[in-house]
Backbone as numpy.savetxt, mean C-alpha at the origin, in Angstrom:
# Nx Ny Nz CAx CAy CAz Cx Cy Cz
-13.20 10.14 -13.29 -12.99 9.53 -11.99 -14.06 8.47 -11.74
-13.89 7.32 -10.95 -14.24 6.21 -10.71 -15.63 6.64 -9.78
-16.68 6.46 -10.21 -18.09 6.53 -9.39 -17.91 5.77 -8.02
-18.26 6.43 -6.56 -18.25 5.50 -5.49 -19.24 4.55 -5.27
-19.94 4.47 -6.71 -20.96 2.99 -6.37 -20.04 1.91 -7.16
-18.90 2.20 -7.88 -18.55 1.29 -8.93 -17.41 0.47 -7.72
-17.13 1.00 -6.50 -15.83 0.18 -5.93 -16.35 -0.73 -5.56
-15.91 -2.12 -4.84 -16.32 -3.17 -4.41 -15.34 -3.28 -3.25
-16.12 -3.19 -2.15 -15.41 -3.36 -1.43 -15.72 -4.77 0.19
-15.08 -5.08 1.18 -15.06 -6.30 1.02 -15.65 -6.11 2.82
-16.25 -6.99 3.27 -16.76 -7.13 4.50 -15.68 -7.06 5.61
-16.40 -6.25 6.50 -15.40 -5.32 7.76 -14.91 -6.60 8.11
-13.87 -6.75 9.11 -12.73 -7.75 10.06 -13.92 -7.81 11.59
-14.00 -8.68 12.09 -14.58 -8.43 13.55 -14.10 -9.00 14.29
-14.01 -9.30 15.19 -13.31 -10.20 16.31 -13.42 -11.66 16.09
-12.55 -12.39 15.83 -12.28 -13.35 15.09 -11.79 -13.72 14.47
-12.07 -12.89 13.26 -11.51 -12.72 12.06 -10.58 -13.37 11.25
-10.68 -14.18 10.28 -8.97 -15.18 10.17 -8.70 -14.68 8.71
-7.39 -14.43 9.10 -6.66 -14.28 8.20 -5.96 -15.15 7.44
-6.17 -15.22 5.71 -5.04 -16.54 5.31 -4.03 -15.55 4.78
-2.68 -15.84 5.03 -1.15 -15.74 4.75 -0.71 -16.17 3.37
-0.49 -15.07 2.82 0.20 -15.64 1.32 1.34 -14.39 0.94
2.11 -15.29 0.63 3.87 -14.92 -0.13 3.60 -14.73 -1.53
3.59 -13.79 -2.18 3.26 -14.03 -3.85 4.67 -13.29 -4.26
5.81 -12.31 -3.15 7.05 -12.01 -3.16 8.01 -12.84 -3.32
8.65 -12.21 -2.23 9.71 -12.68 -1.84 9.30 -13.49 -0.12
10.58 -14.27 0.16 10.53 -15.39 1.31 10.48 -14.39 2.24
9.46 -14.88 3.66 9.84 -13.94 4.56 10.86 -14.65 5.78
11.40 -14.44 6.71 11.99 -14.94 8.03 10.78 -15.83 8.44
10.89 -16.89 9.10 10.49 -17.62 9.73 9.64 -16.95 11.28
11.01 -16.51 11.66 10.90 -15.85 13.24 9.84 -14.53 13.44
9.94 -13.86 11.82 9.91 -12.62 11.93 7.85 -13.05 11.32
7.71 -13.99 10.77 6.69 -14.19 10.28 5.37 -14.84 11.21
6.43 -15.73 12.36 5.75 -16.14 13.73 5.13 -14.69 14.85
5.98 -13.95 14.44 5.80 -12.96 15.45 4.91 -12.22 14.97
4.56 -11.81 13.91 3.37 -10.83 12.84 2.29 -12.03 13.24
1.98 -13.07 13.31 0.84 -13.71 13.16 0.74 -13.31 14.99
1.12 -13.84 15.82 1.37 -13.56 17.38 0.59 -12.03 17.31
0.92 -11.45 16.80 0.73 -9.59 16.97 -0.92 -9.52 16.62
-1.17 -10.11 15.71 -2.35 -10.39 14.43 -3.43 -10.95 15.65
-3.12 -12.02 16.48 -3.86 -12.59 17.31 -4.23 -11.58 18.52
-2.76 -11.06 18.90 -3.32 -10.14 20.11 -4.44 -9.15 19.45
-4.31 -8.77 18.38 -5.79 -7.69 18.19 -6.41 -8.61 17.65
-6.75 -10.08 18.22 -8.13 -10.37 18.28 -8.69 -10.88 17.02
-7.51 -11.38 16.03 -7.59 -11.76 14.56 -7.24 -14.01 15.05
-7.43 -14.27 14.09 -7.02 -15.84 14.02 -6.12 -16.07 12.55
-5.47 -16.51 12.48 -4.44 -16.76 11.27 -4.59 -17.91 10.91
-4.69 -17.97 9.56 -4.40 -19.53 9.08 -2.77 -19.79 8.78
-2.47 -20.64 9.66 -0.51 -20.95 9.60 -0.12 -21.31 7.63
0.46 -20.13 6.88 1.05 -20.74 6.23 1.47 -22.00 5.67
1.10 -22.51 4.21 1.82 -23.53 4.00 3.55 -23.68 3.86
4.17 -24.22 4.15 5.54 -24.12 4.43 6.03 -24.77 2.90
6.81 -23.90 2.27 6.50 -24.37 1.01 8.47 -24.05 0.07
8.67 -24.69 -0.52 10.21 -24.25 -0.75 10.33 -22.70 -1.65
11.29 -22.05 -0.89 11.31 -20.83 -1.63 12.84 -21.30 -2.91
12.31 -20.41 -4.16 13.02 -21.05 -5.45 13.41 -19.60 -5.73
15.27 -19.38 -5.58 15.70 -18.42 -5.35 15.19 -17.00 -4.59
14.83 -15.81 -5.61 14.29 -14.61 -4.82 12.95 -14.59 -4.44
11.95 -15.68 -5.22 10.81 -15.72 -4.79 10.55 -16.81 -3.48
9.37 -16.48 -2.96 8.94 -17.30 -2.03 8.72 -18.76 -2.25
8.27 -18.85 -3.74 8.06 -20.51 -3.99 7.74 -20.62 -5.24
7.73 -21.44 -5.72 7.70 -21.79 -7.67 6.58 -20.70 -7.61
6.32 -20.00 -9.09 5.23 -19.64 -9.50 4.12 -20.22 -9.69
3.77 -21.27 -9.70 2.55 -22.11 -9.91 2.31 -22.14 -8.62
2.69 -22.84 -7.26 2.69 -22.62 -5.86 2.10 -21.50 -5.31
2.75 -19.94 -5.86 2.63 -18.71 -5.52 1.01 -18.37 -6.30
0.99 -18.93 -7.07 -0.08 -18.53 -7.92 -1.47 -19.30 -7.43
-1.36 -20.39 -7.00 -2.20 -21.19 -6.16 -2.77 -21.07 -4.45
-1.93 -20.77 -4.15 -1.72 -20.00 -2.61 -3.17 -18.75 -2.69
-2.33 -17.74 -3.94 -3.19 -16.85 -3.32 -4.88 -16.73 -4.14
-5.33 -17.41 -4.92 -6.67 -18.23 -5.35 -7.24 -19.11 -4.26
-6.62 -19.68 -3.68 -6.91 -20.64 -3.07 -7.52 -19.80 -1.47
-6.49 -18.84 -1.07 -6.88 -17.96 0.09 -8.07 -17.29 -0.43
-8.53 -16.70 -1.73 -9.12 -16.26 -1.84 -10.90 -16.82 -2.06
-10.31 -18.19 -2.07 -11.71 -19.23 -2.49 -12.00 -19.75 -1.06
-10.90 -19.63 0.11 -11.40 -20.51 1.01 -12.30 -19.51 1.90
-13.64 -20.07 1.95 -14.97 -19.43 2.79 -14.17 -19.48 4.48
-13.53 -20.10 4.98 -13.01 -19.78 6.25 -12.11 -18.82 6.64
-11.68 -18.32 5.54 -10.80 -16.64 6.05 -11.51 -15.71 5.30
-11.25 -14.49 5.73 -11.66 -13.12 5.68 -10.71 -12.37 5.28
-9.93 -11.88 4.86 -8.80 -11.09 4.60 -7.50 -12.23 4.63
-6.69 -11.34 3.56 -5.53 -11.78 3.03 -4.34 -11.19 3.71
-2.98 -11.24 3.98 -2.48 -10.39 4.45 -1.13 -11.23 3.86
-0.09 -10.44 3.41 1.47 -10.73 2.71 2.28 -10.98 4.08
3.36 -11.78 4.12 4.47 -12.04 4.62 5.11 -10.59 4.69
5.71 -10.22 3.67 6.48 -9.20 2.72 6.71 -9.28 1.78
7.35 -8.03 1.08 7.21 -7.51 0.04 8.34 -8.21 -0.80
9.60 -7.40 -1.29 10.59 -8.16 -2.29 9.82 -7.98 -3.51
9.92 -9.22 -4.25 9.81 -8.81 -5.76 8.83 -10.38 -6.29
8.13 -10.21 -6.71 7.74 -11.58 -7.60 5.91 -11.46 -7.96
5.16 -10.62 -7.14 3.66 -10.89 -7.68 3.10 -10.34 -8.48
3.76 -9.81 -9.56 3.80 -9.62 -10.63 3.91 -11.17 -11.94
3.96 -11.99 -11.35 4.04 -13.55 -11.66 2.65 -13.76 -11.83
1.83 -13.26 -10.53 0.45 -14.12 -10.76 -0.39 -13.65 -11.69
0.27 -12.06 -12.17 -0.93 -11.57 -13.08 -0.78 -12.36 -14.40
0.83 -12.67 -14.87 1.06 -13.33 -15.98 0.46 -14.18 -16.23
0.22 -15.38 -15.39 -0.92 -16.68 -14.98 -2.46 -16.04 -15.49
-2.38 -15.11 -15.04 -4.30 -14.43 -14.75 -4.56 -15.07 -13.75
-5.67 -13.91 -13.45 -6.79 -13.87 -12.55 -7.81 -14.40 -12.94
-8.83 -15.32 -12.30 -10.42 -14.92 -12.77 -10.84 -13.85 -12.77
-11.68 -13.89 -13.13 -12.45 -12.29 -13.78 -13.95 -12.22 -12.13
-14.02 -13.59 -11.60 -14.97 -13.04 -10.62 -13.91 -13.49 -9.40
-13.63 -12.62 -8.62 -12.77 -13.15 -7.04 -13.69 -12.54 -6.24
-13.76 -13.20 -4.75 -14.23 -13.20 -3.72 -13.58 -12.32 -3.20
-14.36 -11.17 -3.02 -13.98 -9.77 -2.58 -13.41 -9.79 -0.85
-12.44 -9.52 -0.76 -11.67 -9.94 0.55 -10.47 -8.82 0.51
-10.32 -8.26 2.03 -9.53 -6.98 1.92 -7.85 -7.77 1.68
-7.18 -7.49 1.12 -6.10 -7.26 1.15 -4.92 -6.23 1.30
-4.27 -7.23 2.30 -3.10 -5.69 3.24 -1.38 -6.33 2.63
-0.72 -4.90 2.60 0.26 -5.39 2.42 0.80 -3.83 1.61
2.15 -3.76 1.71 2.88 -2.63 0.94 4.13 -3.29 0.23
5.08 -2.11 -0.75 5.53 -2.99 -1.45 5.46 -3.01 -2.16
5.95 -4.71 -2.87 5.40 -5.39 -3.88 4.49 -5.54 -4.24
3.62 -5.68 -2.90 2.45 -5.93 -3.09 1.07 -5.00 -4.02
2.06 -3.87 -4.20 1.48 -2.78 -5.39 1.08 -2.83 -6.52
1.41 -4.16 -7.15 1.41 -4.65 -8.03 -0.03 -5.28 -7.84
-0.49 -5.71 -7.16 -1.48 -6.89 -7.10 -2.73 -5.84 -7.07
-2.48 -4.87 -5.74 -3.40 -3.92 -5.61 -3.93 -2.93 -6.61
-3.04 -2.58 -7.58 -3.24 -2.04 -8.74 -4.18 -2.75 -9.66
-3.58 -3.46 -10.11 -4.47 -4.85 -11.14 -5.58 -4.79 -10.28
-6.17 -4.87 -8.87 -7.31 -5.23 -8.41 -8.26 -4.25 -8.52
-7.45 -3.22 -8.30 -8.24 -1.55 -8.97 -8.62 -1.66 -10.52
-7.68 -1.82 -10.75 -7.78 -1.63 -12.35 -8.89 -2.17 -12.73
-8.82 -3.25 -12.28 -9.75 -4.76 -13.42 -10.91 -5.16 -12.71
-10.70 -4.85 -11.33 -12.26 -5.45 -10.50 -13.08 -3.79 -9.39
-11.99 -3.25 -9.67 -12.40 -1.55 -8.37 -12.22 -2.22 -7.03
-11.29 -3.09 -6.44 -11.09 -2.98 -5.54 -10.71 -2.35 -4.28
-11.51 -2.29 -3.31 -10.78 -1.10 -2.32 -9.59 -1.84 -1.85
-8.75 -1.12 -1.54 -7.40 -1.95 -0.84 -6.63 -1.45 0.40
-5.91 -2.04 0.71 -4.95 -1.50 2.23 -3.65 -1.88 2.02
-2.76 -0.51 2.31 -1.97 -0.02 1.94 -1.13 -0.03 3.60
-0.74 -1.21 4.33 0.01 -1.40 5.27 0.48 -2.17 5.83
0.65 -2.45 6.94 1.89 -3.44 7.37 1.91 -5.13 7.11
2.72 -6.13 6.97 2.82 -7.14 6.94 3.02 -8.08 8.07
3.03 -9.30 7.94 3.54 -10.26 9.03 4.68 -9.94 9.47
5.94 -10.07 8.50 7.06 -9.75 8.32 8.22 -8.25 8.11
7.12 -7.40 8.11 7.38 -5.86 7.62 6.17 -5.32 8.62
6.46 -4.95 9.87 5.56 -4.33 10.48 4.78 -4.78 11.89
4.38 -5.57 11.33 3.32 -6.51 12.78 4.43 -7.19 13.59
5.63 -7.57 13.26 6.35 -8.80 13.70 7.12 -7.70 14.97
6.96 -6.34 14.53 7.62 -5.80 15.32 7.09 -4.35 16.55
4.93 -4.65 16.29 4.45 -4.39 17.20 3.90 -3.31 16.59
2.97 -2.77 17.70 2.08 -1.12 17.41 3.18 -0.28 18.23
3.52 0.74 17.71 3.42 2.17 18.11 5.16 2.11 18.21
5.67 1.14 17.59 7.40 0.82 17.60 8.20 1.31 16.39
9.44 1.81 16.70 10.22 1.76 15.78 9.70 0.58 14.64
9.97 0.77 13.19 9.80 -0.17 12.94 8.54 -0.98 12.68
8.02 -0.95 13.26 6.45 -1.73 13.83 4.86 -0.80 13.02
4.03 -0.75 13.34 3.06 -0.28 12.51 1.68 0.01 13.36
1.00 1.29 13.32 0.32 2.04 13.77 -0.97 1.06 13.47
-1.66 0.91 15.39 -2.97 0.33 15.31 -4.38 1.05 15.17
-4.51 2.45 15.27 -5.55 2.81 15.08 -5.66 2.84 13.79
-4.95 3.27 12.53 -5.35 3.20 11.66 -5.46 1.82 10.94
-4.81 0.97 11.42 -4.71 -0.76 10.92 -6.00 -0.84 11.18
-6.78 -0.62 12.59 -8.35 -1.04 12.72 -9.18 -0.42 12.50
-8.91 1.05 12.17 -9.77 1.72 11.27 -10.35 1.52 10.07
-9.44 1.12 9.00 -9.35 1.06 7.40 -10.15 -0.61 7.89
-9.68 -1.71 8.61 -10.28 -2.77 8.48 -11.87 -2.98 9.16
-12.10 -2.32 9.86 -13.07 -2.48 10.55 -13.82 -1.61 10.59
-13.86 0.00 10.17 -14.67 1.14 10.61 -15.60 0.72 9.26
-17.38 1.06 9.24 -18.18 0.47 8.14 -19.04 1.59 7.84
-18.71 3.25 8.38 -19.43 4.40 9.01 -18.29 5.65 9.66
-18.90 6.47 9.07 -18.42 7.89 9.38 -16.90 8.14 8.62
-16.81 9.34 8.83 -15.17 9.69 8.56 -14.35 9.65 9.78
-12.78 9.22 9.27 -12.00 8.97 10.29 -10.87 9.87 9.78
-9.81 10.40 10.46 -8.86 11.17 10.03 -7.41 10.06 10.29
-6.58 10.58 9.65 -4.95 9.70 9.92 -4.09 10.68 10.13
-3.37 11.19 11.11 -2.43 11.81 10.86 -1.09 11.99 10.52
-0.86 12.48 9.43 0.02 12.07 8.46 1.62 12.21 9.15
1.78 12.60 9.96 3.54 12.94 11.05 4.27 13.67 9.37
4.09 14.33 8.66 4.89 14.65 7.69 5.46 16.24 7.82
5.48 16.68 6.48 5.72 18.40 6.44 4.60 18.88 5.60
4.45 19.84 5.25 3.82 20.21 3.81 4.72 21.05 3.10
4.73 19.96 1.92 5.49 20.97 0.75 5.20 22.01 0.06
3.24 21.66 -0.25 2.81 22.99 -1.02 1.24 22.82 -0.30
1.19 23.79 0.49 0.09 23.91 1.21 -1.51 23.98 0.72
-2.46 23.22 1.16 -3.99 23.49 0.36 -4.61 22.14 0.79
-5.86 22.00 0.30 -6.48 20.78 0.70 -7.51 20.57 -0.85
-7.57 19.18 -0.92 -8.13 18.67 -2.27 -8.91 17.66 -1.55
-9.68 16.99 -2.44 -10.63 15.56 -2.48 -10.37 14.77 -3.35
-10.42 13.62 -3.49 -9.94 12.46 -4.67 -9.70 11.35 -4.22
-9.79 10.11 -4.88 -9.82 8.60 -4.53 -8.41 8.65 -4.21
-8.09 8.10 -3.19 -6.93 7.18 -2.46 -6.06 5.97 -3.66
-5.05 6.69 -4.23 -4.45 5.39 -4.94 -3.10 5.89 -4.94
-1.98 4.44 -4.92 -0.82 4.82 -5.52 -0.40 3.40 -5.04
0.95 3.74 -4.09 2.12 2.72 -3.63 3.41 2.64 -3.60
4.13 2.18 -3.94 5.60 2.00 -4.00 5.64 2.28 -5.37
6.24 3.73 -5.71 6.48 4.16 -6.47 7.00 3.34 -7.98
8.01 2.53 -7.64 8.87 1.99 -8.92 7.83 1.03 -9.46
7.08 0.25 -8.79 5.80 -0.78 -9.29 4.31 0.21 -9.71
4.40 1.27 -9.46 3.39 1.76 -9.91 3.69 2.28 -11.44
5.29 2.81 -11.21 5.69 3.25 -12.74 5.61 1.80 -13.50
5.63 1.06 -12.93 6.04 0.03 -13.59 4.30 -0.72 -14.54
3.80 -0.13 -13.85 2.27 -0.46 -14.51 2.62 0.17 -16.10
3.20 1.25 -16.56 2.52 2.14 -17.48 3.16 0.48 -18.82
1.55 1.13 -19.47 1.89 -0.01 -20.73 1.31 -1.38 -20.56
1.01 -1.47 -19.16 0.92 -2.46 -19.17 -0.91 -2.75 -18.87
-1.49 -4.36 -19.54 -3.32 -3.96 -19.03 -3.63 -3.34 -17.85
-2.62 -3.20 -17.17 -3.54 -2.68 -15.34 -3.14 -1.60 -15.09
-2.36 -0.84 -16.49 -1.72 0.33 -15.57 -2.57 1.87 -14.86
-1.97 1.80 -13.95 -3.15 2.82 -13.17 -3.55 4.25 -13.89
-4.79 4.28 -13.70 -5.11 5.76 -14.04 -5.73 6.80 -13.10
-4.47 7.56 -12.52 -4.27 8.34 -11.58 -5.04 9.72 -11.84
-6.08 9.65 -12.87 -6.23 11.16 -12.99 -7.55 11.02 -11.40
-7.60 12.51 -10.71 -8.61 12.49 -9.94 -8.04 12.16 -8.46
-6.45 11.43 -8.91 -6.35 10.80 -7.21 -5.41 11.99 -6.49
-6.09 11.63 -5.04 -4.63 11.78 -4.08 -3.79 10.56 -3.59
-2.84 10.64 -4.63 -1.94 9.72 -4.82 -0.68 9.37 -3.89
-0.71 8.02 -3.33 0.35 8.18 -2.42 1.52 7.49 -2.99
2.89 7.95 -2.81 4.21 7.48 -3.39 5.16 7.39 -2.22
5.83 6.22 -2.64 6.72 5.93 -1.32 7.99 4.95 -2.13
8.95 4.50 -1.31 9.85 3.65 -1.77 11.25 4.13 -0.56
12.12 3.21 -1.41 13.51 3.26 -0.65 14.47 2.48 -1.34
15.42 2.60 -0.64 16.96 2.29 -0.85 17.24 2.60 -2.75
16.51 4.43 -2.61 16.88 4.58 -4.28 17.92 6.19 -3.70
18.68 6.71 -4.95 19.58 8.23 -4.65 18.49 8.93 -5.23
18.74 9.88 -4.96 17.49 11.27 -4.90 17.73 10.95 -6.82
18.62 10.62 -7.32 18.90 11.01 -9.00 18.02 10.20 -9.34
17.60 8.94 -8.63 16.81 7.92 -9.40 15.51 8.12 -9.10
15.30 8.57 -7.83 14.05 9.30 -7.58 13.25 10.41 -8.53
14.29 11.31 -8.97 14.18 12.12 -10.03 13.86 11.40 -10.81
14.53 10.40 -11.56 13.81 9.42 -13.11 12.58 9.26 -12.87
12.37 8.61 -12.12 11.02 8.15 -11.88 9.89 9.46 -11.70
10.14 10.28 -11.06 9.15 11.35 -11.36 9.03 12.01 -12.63
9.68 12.11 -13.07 9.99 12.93 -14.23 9.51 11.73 -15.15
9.70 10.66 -15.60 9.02 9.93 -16.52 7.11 9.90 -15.93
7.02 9.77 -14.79 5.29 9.68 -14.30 4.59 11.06 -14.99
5.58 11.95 -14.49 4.76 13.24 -15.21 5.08 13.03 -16.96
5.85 12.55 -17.51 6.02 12.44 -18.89 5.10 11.62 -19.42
4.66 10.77 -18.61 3.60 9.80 -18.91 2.49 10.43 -18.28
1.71 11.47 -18.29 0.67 12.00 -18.08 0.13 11.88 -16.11
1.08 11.28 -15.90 0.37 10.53 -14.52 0.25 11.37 -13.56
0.84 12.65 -13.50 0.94 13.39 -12.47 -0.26 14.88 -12.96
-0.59 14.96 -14.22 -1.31 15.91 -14.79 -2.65 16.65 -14.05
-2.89 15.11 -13.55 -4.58 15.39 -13.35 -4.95 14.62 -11.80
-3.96 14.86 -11.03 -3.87 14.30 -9.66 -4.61 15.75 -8.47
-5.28 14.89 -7.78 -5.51 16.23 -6.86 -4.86 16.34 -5.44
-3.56 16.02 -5.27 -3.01 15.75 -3.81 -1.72 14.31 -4.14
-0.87 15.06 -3.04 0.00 13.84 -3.29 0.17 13.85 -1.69
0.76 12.39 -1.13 1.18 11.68 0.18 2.89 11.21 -0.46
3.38 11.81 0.17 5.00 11.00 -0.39 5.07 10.63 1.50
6.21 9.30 0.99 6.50 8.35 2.15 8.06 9.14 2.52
8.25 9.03 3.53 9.99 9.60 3.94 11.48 8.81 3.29
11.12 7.84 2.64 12.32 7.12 1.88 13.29 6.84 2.30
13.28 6.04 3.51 14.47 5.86 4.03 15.00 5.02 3.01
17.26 5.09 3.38 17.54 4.57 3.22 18.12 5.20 1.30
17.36 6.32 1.24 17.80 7.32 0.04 18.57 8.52 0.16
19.57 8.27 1.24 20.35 9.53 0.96 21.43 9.86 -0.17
21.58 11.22 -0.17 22.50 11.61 -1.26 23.84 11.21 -1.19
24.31 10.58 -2.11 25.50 9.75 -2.41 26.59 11.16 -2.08
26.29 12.29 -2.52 27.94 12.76 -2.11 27.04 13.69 -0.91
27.80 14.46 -0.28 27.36 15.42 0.63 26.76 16.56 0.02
26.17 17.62 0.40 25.59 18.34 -0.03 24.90 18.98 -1.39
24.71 17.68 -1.96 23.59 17.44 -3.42 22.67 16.84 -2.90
21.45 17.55 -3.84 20.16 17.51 -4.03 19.54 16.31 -3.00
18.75 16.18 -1.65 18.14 15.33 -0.96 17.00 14.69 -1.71
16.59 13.65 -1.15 14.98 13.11 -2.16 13.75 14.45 -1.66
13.92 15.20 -0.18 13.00 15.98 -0.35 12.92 17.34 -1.20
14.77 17.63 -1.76 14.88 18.65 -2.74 14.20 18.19 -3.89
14.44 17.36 -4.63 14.14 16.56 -5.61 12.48 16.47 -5.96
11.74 16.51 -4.43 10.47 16.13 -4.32 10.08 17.83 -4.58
10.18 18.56 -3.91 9.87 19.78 -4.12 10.05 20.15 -5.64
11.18 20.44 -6.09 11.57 21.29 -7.28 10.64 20.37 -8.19
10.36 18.83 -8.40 9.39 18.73 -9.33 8.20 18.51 -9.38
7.78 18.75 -8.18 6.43 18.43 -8.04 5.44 19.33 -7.71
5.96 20.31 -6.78 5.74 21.83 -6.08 5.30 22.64 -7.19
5.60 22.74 -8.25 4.77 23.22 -9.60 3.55 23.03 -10.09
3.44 21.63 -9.40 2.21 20.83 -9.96 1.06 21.54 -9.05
1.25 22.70 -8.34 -0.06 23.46 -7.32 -0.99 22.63 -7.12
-0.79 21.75 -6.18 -1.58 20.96 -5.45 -0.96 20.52 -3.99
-2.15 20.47 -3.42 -1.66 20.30 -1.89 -0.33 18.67 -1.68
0.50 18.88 -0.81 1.66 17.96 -1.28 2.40 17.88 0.45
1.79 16.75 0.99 2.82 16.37 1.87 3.78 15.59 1.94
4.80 15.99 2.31 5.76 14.81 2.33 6.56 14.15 3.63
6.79 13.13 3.77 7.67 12.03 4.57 6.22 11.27 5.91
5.82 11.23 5.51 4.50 10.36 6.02 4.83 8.87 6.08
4.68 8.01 8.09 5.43 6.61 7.65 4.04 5.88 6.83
4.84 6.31 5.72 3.17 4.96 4.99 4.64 3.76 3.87
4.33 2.50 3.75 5.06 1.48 3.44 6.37 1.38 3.91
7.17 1.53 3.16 8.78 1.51 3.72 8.94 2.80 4.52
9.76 2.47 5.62 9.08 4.03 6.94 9.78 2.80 8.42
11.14 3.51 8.79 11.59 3.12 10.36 10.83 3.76 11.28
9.77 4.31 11.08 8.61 4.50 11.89 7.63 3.40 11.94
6.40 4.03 12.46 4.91 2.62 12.49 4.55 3.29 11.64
4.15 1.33 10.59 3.64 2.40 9.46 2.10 2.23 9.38
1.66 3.36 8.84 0.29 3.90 8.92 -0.57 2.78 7.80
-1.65 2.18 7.87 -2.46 2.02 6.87 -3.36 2.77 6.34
-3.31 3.05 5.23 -4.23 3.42 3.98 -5.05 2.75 3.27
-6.01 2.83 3.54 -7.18 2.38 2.49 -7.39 3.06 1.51
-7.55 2.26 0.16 -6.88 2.60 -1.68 -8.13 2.63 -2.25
-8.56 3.26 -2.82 -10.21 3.03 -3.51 -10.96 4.04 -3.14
-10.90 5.19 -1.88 -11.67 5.35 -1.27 -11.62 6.96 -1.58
-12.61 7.67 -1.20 -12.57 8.82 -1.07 -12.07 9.58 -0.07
-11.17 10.72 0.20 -10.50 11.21 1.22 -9.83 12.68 0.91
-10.24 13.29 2.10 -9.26 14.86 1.75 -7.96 14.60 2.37
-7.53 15.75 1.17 -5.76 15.52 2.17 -5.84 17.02 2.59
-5.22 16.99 3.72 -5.21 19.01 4.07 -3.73 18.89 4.01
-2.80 19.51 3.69 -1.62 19.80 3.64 -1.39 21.01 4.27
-1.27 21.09 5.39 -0.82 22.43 6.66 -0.47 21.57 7.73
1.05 22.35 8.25 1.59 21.36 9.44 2.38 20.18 8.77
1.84 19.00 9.73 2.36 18.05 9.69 1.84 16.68 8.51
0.00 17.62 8.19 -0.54 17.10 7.10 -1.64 15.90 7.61
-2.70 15.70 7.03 -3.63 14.72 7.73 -4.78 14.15 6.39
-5.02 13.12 6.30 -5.64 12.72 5.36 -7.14 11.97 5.81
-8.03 12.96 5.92 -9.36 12.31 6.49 -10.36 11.43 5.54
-10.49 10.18 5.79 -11.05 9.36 4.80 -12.51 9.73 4.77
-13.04 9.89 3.81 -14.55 10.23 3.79 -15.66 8.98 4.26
-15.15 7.81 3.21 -15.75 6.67 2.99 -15.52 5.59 3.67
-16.02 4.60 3.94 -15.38 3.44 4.63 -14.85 2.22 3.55
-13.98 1.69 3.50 -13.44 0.79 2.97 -13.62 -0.53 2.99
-14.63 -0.71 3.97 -15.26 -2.05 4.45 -16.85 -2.05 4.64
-17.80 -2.82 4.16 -18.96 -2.89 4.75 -19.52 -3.75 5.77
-20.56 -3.54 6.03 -21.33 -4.63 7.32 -21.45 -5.85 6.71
């Protein structure tokens, strides 16, 4: 497991704060992307307006564009944190390009796709990361809303630099107990999607969070069942599963994603909550800070108290 002097993690948000905007996905709404920056301001953030840039089919904008955008946010000394449009599919592009090997340590938020980026940043630099809402997926549609995305923990993970804070997870517990372990995971299908590849994650030690949607409990099954085939689930101390909307069972009364979640994972005797709104979630979704140290207690509804802070002074 990863030493907590080895993470790097990136200077707290304070009142002010500007955020630069980058698409390394998919295109977001216009309307829906005005209104996340609007939301961003009321808690007291400043946004740098997007470059308006042509989106080239499913991605947001040529790859060279996409790949420039988010270097460029990351070089400019006038913002502080990064934050995605939304998710979709494409930033997996910029790793192909590469990274420099030294980036200007700056929190980045976002779920998703954006799993992809956050991974590689773990992997290759120990980045701490945040694991929540977007311009376009979340903010555009407020705190404490259907839909919309939970502010105490958004200003917790960005701004707290001291003490432990707790999150409460709104879930069930599948297999009751409490563990300790670094904070990592994401949208499930991009995390499987690491294995093999230079950044793919190494989950031994974590309480790992998994989430996704619009998959049938059968495909849900693949995907677990290959993670544990690929060692990934072996040496985990806690799991966070997301509620998956949008995965119900194709005929009536076969196997749900939370049957599915139980029968293969519930073996693995470790504390295990499930349906928590963290990424995809018609609830507010919760942010998570990735890198970090944190217990999960799994009793009730389930609660994941961060030890560490994810941001410094």
């Amino acid at each position: 497991m990863i030493a907590a002097a080895a993470v790097q993690r990136p200077r707290a948000l304070r009142q002010g704060s500007r955020f630069a905007v980058v698409a390394p996905a998919s295109p977001g709404k216009s309307d829906r992307v005005a209104a996340g920056q609007k939301e961003l301001e009321r808690l007291g953030f400043s946004v740098v307006p997007p470059e308006k840039l042509p989106s080239d089919g499913y991605f947001a904008s040529p790859i060279n564009a996409r790949h420039s955008e988010f270097l460029n946010a990351l070089a400019d000394p006038a913002s502080q944190a990064l934050i995605a449009t939304r998710g979709g599919y494409g930033s997996v592009y910029l790793l192909e390009q590469g990274l420099p090997t030294s980036l200007a340590v700056k929190p980045l938020v976002g779920f998703s796709d954006l799993t992809t980026l956050q991974i590689y940043l773990w992997q290759k630099h120990r980045w701490a990361g945040f694991y929540g809402p977007m311009l376009a997926a979340g903010l555009d549609c407020g705190a404490g809303t259907p839909g919309g995305y939970d502010e105490i923990s958004f200003r917790n993970a960005l701004t707290r630099t001291s003490g432990t804070w707790m999150i409460p997870l709104q879930g069930e517990t599948l297999q009751m107990g409490s563990a300790e372990g670094i904070v990592l995971g994401g949208a499930m299908t991009l995390f499987e999607a690491t294995i093999g590849a230079p950044w793919e994650l190494d989950s031994d030690g974590a309480i790992l969070i998994l989430e996704d949607r619009a998959m049938k409990p059968y495909q849900i099954d693949r995907v677990l069942m290959h993670l544990k085939h690929a060692g990934k689930l072996s040496k985990i101390r806690g799991l966070v599963l997301g509620d998956f909307p949008d995965c119900e069972p194709p005929v009536a009364g076969s196997p749900s994603v939370r049957d599915v979640c139980a029968r293969i994972l519930a073996p693995l005797g470790i504390p295990i909550v499930y349906g928590a709104p963290i990424g995809h979630t018609a609830r507010s979704i919760l942010t998570i800070p990735l890198g970090v140290r944190a217990r999960l207690s799994a009793e009730g509804s389930g609660r994941l108290e961060i030890l560490e802070p994810a941001v410094i002074e």
